[in-house]
C-alpha positions in Angstrom: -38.4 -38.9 181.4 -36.7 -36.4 184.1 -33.2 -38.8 182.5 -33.9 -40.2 179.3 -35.5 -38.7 175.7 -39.3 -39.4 176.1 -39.0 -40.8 172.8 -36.4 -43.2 174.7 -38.9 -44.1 177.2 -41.6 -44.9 175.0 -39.5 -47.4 172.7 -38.5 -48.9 176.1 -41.8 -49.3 177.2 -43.5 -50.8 173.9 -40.6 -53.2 173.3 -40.1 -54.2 176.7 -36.7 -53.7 176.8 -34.7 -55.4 179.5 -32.5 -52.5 180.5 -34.9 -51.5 183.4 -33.9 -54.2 185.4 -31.7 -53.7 188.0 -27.9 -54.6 187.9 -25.1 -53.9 185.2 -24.1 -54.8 182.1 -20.9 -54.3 179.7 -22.0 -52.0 176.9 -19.9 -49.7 174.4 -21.3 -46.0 174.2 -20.1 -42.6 173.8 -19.8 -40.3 176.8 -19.6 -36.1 176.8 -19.0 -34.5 179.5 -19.7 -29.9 179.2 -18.6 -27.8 182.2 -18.7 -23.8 182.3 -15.3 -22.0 182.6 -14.6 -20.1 185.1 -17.9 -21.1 187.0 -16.3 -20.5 190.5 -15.1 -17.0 189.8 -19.0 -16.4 188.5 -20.3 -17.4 191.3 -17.9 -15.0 193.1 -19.1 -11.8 191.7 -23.0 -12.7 191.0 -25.3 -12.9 194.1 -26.4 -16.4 194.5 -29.9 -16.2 193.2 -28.7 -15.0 189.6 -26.7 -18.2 189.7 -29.0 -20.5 190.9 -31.5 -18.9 188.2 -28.4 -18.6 185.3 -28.2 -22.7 185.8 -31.4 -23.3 185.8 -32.0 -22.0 182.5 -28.8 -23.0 181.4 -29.2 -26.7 182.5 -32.9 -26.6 180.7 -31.5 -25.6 177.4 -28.9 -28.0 177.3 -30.7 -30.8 178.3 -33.3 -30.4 175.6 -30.4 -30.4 173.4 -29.5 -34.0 175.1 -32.7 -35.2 174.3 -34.0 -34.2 170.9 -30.6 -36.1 170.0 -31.2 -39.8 172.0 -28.8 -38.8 174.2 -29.0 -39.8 178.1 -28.7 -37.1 180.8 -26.5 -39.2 183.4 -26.3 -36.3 185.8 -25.4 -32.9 186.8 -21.8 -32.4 189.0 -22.2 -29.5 190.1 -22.0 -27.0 187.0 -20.9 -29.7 184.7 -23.1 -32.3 182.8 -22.4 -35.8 182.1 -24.4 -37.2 179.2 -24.5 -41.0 177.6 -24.9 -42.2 174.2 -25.6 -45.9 173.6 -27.2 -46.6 176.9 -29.7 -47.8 177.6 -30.8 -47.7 173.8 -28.0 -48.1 171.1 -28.7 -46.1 167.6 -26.1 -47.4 165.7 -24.5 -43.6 165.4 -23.9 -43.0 169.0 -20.7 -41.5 168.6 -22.2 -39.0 165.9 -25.0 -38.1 168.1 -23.0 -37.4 170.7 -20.9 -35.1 168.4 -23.5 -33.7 166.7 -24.9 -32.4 170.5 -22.0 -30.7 171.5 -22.3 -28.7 168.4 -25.4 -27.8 168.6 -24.8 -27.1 172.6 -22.2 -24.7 171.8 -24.6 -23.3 169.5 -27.1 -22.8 171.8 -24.8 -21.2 174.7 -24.0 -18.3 171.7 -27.4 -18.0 172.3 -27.7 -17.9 175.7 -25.1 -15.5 176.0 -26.5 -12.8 174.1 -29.5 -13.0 176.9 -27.0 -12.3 179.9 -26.6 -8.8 179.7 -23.4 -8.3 181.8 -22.7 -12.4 181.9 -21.1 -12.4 178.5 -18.1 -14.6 179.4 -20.5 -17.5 180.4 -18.5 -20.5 178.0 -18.5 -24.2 178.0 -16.3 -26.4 177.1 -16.5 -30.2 176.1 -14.9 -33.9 175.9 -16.2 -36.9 174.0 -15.5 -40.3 174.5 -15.7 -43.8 173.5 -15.6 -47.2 175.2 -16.6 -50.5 176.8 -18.0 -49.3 180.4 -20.5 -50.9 182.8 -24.2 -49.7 182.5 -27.0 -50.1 184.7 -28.8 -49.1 188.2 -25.8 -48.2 190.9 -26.4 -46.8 194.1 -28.2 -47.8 197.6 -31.2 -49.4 198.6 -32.4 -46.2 199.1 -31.6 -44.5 196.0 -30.4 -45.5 192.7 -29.5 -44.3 189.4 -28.7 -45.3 186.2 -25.6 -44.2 185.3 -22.0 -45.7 183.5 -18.8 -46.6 184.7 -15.3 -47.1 183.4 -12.0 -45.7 182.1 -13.5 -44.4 179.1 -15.8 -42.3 181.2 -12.8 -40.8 182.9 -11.0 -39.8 179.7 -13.8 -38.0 178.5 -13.9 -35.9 181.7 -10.2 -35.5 181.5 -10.7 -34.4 177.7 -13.5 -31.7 179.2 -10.9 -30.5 181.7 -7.9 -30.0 178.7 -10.7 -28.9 176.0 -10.3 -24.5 175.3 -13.3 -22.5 176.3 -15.9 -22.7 173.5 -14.8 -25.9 171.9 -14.9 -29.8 171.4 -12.1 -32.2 172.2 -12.9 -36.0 171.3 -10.5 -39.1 172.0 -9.5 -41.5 169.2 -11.9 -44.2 169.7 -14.7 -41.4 169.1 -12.2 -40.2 166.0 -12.6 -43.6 164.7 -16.5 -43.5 164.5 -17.3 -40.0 163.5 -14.2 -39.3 160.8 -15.3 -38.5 157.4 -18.2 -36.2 159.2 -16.9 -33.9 161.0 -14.2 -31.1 159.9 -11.0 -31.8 162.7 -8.2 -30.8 164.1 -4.9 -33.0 165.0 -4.3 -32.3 168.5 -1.6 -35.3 168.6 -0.5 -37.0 171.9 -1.5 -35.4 175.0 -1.2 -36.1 178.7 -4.4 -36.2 180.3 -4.2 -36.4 184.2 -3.8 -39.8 186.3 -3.1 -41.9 182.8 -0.3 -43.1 182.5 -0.5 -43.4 178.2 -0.7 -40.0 176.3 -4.2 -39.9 174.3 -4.6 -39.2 170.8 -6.9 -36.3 170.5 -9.0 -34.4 168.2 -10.8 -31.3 168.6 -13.9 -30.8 166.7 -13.6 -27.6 163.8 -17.3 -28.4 162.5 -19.2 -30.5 159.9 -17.7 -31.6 156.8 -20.3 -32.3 154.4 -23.6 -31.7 155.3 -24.5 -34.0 152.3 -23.2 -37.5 154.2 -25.0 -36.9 157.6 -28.6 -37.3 157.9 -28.2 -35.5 161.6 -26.4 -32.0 160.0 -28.9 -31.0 157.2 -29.3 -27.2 157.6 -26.7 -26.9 160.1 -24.2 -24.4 159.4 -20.5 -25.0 161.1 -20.3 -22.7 164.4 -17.4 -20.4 164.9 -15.5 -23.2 167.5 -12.4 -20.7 167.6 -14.5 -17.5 169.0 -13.0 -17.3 173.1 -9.8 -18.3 173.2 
């Protein structure tokens, strides 16, 4: 439950679902992947027990976010998170989920700015991502995780690392699954780094019509735009 939704773990356990078992498995799902800007120049300026407390909290809150959505917290990078839709439980929506909680994380770091005093600048930024990757238990006999692999996964982070502070950049394969619901923007082609192919991208405006999703009832549209 430290990984996964507890809701995840308990529809695991009373089905007996076969994704505990050790070893891999092909599986399509959506990846996000949120870093904070500017994290290195933070921890510059702050002493390093007001960071280490900042991403504490931060981490918390945006995990819970993770969660309450079926998401699957793969891991924390260093500032960054890396977070799985689709694995090891598929909802059908995955790529909507995994919209839908980047939304409501930049929602919630409005909040968690207004707490920070003197930390105001504290932003994140996000890629989204859809594909066919490897799933299951990797590591060493002495420690494993479960975790994804693939070149979906590495356009996502690529996305994260082109995305403006305070927004949401998706790829087309997550364009594909979510249009319709989400208001967007056209980014066109772009060059991510280390791919040869340019990548269709979108960024993320807001939700269309709260009316067609059953995830965006009472949700008003965030202001994506504020930070640039």
């Amino acid at each position: 439950q430290r990984y996964l939704s507890p809701n995840i773990v308990d529809e695991m356990i009373q089905k007996n679902l076969p994704y505990l078992s050790l070893g891999g498995e092909k599986r399509k799902i959506t990846v996000l992947f949120c870093d904070i800007r500017g994290f290195t120049t933070l921890t510059e300026k702050e002493p390093v027990e007001t960071i280490v407390s900042l991403l504490n909290e931060y981490f918390s809150a945006m995990s819970d976010v993770i969660f309450s959505n079926h998401g699957t917290l793969d891991k924390f990078i260093g500032d960054a998170i890396m977070a799985i839709f689709g694995a090891p439980i598929s909802y059908g929506n995955d790529a909507e989920l995994a919209v839908f909680t980047a939304i409501e994380m930049l929602q919630k770091m409005r909040e968690f700015r207004e707490s920070l005093a003197e930390l105001k600048r504290f932003q994140i930024r996000i890629g989204i991502n859809t594909g066919i990757v490897v799933a299951g238990y990797i590591g060493s006999r002495q420690r494993l995780e479960y975790t994804v692999m693939g070149d979906p996964v590495n356009i996502a982070s690529r996305l994260q690392d082109l995305a403006h502070p305070n927004s949401i950049y998706i790829g087309e394969s997550t364009y594909n699954r979510v249009q319709g619901l989400f208001d967007l923007k056209d980014l066109g082609m772009i060059s991510l780094k280390g791919k040869a192919q340019k990548i269709h991208t979108y960024r993320i405006l807001g939700i269309a019509d709260q009316s067609q999703s059953s995830l965006s009832q009472n949700l008003a549209p965030p202001d994506l735009e504020a930070g640039e």
